[in-house]
ZAROZA-420980 format. One line per field, with one value per residue (C-alpha): residue number from 1; residue in one letter; x negated, y negated, z. Coordinates in nm, 3 decimals. Last residue first. Layout:
pos	NUM,...
code	A,...
east	X,...
north	Y,...
up	Z,...
This chain:
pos	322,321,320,319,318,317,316,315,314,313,312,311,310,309,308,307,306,305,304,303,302,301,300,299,298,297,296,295,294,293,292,291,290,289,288,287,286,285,284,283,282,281,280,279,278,277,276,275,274,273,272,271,270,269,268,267,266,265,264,263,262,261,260,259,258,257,256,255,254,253,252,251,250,249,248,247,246,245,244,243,242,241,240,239,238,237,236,235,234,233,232,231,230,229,228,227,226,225,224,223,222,221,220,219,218,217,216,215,214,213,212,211,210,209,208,207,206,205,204,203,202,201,200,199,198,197,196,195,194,193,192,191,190,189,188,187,186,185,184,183,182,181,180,179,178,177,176,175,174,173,172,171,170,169,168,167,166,165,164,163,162,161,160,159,158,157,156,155,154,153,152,151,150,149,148,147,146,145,144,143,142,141,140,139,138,137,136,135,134,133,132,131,130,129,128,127,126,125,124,123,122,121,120,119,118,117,116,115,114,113,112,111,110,109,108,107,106,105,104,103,102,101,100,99,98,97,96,95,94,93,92,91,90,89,88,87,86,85,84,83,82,81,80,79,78,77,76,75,74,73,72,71,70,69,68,67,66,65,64,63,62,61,60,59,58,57,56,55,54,53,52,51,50,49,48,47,46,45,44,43,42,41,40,39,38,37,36,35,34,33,32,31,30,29,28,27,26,25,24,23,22,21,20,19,18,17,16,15,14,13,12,11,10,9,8,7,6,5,4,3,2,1
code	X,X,X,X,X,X,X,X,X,X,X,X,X,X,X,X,X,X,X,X,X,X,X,X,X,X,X,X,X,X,X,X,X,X,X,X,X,X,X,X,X,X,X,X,X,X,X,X,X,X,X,X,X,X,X,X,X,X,X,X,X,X,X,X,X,X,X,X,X,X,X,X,X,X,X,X,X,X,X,X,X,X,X,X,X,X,X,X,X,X,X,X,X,X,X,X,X,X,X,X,X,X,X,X,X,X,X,X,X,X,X,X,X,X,X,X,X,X,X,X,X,X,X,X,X,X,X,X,X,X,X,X,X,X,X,X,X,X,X,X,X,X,X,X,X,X,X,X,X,X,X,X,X,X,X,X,X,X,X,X,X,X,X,X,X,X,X,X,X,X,X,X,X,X,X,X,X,X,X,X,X,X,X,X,X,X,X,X,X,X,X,X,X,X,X,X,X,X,X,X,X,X,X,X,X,X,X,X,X,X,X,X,X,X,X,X,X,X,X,X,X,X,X,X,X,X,X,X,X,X,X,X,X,X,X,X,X,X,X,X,X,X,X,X,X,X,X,X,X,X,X,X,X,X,X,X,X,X,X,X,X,X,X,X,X,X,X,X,X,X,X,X,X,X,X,X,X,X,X,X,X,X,X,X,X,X,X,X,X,X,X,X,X,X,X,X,X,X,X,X,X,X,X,X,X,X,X,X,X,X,X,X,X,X,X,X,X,X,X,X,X,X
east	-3.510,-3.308,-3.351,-3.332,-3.154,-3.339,-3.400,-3.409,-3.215,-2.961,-3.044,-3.210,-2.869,-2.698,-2.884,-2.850,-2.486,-2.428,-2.692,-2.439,-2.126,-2.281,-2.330,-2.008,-1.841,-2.076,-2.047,-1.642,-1.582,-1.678,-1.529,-1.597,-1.328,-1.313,-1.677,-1.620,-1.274,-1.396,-1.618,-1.342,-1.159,-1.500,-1.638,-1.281,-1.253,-1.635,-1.510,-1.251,-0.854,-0.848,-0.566,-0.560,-0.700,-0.697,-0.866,-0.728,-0.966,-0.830,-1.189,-1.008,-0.896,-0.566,-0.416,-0.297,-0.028,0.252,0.101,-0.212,-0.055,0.143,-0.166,-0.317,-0.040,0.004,-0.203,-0.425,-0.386,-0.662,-0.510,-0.724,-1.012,-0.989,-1.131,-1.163,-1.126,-1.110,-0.915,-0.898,-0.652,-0.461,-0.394,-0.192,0.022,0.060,0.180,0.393,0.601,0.621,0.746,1.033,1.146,1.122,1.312,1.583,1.649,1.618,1.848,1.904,2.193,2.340,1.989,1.943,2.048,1.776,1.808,1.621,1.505,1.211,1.092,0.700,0.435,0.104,-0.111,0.127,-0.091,0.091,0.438,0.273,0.433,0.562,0.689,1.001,0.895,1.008,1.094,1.047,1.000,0.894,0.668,0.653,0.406,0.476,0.499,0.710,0.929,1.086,1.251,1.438,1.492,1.263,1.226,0.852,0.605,0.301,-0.056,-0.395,-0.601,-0.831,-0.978,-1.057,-0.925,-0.748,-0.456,-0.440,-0.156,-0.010,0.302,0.627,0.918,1.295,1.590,1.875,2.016,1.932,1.540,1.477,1.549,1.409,1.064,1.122,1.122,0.824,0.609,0.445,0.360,0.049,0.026,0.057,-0.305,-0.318,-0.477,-0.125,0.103,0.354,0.715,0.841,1.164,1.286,1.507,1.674,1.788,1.964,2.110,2.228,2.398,2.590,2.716,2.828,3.006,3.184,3.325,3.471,3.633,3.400,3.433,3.229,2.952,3.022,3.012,2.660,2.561,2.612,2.480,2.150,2.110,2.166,1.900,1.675,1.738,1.392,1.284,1.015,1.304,1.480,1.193,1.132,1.475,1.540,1.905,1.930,1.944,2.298,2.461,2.358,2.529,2.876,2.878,2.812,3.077,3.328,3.371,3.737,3.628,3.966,3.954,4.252,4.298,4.618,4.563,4.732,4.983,4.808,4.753,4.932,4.896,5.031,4.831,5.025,5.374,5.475,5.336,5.319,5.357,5.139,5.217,5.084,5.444,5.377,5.646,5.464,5.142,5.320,5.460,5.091,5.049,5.311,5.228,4.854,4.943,5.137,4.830,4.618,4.316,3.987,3.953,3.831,4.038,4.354,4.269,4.255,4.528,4.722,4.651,4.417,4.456,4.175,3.843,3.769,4.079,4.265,3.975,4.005,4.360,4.312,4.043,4.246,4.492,4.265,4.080,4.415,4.546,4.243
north	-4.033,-3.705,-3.351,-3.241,-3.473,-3.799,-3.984,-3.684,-3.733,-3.503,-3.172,-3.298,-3.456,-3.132,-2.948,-3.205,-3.178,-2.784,-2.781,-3.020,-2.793,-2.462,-2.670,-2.792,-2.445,-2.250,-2.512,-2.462,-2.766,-3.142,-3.101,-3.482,-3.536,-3.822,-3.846,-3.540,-3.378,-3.114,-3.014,-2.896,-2.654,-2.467,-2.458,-2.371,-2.078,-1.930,-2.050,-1.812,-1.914,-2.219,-2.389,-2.727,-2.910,-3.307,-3.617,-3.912,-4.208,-4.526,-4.672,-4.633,-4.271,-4.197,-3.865,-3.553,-3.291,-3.301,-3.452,-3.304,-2.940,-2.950,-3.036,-2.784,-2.554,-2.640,-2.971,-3.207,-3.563,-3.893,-4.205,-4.312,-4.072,-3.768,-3.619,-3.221,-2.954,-2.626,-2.321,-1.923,-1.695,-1.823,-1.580,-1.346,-1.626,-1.706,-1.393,-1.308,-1.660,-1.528,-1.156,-1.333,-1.581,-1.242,-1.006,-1.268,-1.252,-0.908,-0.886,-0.484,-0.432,-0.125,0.020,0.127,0.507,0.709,0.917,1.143,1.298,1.128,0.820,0.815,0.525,0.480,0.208,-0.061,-0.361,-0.555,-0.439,-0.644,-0.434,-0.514,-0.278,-0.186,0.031,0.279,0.159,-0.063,-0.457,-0.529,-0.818,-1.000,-1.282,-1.641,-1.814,-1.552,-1.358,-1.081,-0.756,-0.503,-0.200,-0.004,0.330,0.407,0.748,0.603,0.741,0.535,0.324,0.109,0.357,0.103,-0.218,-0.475,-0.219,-0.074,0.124,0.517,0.533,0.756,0.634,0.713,0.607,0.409,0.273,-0.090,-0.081,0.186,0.013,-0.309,-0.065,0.107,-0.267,-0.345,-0.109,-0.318,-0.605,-0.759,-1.097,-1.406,-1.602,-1.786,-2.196,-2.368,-2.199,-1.950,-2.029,-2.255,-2.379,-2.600,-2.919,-3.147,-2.945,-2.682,-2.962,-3.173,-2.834,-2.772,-3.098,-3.036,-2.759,-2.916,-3.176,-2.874,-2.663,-2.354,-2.027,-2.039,-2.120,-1.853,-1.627,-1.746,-1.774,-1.410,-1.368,-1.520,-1.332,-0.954,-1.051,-1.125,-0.872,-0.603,-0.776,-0.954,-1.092,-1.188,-1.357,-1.574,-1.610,-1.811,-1.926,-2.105,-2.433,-2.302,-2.240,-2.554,-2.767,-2.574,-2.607,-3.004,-3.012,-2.837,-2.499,-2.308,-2.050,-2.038,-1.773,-1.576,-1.221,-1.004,-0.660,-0.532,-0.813,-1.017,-0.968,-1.062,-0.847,-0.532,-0.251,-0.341,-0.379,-0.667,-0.622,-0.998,-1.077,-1.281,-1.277,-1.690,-1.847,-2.151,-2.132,-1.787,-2.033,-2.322,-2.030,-1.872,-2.217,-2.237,-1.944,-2.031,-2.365,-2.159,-1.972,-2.273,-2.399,-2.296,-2.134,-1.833,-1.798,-1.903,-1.635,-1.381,-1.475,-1.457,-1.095,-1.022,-0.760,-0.776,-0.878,-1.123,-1.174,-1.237,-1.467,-1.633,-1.746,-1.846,-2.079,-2.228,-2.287,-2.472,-2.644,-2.766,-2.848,-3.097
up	-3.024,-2.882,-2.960,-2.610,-2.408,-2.307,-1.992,-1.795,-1.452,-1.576,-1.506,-1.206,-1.070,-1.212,-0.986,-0.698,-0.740,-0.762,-0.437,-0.274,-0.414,-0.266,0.077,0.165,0.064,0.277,0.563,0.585,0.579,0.537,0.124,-0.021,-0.302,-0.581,-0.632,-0.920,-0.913,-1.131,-0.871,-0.662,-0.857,-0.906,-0.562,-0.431,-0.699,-0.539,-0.177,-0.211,-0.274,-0.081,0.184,0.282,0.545,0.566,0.575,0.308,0.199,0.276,0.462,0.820,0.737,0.638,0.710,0.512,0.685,0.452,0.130,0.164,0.277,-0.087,-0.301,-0.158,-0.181,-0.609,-0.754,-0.568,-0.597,-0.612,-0.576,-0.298,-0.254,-0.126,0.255,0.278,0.488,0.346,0.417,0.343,0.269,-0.025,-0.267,-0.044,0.098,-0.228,-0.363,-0.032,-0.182,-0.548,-0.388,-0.174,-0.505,-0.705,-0.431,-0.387,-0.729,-0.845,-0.578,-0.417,-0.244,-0.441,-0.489,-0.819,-0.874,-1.112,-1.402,-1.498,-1.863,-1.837,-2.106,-2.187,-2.113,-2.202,-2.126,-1.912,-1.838,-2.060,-1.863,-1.560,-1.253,-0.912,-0.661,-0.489,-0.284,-0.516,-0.728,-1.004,-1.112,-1.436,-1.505,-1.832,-1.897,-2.054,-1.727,-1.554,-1.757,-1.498,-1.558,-1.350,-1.124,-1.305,-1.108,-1.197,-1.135,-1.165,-1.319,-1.255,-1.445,-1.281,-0.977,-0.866,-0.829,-1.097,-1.228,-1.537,-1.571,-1.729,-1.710,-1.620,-1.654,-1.468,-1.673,-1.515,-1.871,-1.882,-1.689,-1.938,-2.250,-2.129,-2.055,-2.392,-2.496,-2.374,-2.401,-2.704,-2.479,-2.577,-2.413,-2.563,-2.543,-2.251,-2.250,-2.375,-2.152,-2.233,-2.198,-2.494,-2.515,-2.784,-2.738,-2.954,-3.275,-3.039,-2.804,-3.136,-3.256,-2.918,-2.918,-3.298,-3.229,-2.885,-3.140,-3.397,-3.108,-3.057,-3.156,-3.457,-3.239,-3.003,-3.275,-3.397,-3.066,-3.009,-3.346,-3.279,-2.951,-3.113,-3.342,-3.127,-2.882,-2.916,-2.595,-2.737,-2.968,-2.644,-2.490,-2.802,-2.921,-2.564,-2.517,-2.238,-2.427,-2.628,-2.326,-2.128,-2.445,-2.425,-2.049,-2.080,-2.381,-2.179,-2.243,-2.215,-2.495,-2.667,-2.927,-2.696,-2.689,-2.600,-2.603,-2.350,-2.216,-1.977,-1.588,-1.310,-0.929,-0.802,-0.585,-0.264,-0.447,-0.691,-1.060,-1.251,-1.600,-1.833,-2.230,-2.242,-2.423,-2.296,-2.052,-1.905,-1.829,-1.647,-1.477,-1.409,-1.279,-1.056,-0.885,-0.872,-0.706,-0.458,-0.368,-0.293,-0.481,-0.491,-0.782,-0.695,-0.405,-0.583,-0.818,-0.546,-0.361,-0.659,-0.721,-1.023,-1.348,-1.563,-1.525,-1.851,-1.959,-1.641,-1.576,-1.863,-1.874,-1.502,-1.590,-1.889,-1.681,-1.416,-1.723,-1.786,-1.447,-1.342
């Protein structure tokens, strides 16, 4: 509607300075001669816009003109105030900076938008980490934040899972990433990806280092997370599951595209395994739910795990007992 669309323009000009019409109708997606008469609508409301004509012209506001209005709905005003994470951003050496951002926002905001973004902040808490990890000890951290913000080159000393374990890297950090309670930075060259917990020693260099214009800290996550699986899972099992039984993650992703029902309405199919050692574990928690047919290694580790536990069992008493 033409408010927020005013209101859009108003902000835009604030935020980025001068821009042509053809560029705000563009980001708008409207046409150019509904920019011109909205910039009027604007100039009759006594907004200090004016225009430059010319090949490097465009509008843009009066220097030093500010306006308090945010523009937020109450949806927008809501999301910002749930995507706020004190946790992270106090790991991050932030926290403080974050609670007066919202703080000022807060003030900010029109009087019924306040108290939609209150209700959201009483309502709902975020919590990364999962229940079964202790938090990880991150006291590079914020030299690492520090580092990734100003273009400095590091130089560390990590723990990595093969030998030799701790080695020495020169790093380019391009960026950070909180996945699933754990902080990864990701750093040149390559790029490469890091745990910061893992990070032993670390100390700043005096050299700076250009970040690749096209690089996506994005892209390169969501591409990294899928090589990671594809890593992880090299091997496959087949296995039949009883009815209403699920599996969880890729398995539980190949049963429910390429599973089939067998005659008695248990479901055949392959899906891929870690190792047979991780296989042998995930599956025997599934009990008589899940019959593995292949590979024979895996078959035949869980039958001797079964008649073990059979004996192990088969007593009529545990120790100690009447």
């Amino acid at each position: 509607m033409k408010s927020s669309r005013l209101v859009s323009i108003l902000l835009l000009l604030q935020t980025r300075g001068r821009m042509t019409a053809a560029q705000l109708a563009e980001e708008l997606e409207v046409s150019v001669r509904t920019v011109y008469r909205d910039v009027e609508a604007l100039g009759a409301a006594g907004v200090p816009l004016y225009g430059d004509a010319g090949h490097a012209g465009g509008y843009r506001l009066l220097d030093g003109y500010r306006t308090r209005l945010t523009g937020l709905t109450a949806d927008e005003a809501e999301a910002l105030f749930l995507a706020g994470a004190p946790g992270p951003a106090a790991q991050l050496g932030l926290g403080s900076v974050l609670a007066a951002a919202q703080l000022k926002v807060r003030a900010a905001l029109p009087v019924e938008l306040r108290a939609h973004a209150d209700r959201i902040s009483g309502r709902f808490h975020l919590d990364a980490p999962g229940w079964y990890a202790d938090a990880d000890d991150t006291p590079h951290l914020p030299a690492v934040a520090d580092a990734v913000w100003s273009s400095h080159v590091l130089h560390v000393r990590y723990r990595r899972w093969r030998e030799p374990t701790d080695v020495e890297r020169r790093l380019e950090p391009y960026g950070l990433v909180l996945k699933a309670g754990r902080w990864y930075v990701v750093a040149g060259p390559g790029p490469r990806t890091y745990r910061v917990d893992q990070i032993l020693e670390l100390s700043t260099l005096g050299e700076e280092f250009t970040r690749p214009e096209n690089f996506d800290l994005a892209a390169y996550w969501a591409a990294y997370q899928r090589g990671f699986h594809d890593r992880l899972h090299r091997g496959e099992a087949v296995v039949r599951l009883a009815p209403g039984t699920t599996l969880t993650g890729p398995a539980g992703e190949a049963v429910r595209r390429d599973g089939r029902t067998d005659d008695d309405g248990w479901t055949r199919a392959t899906v891929p395994i870690e190792s047979v050692d991780h296989a042998h574990a995930e599956f025997l928690r599934l009990g008589t739910a899940i019959e593995v047919l292949a590979p024979d290694e895996l078959r035949s580790r869980i039958a001797r795990t079964a008649a073990e536990l059979a004996v192990r069992y088969g007593n009529s008493r545990a120790p100690g007992g009447d």
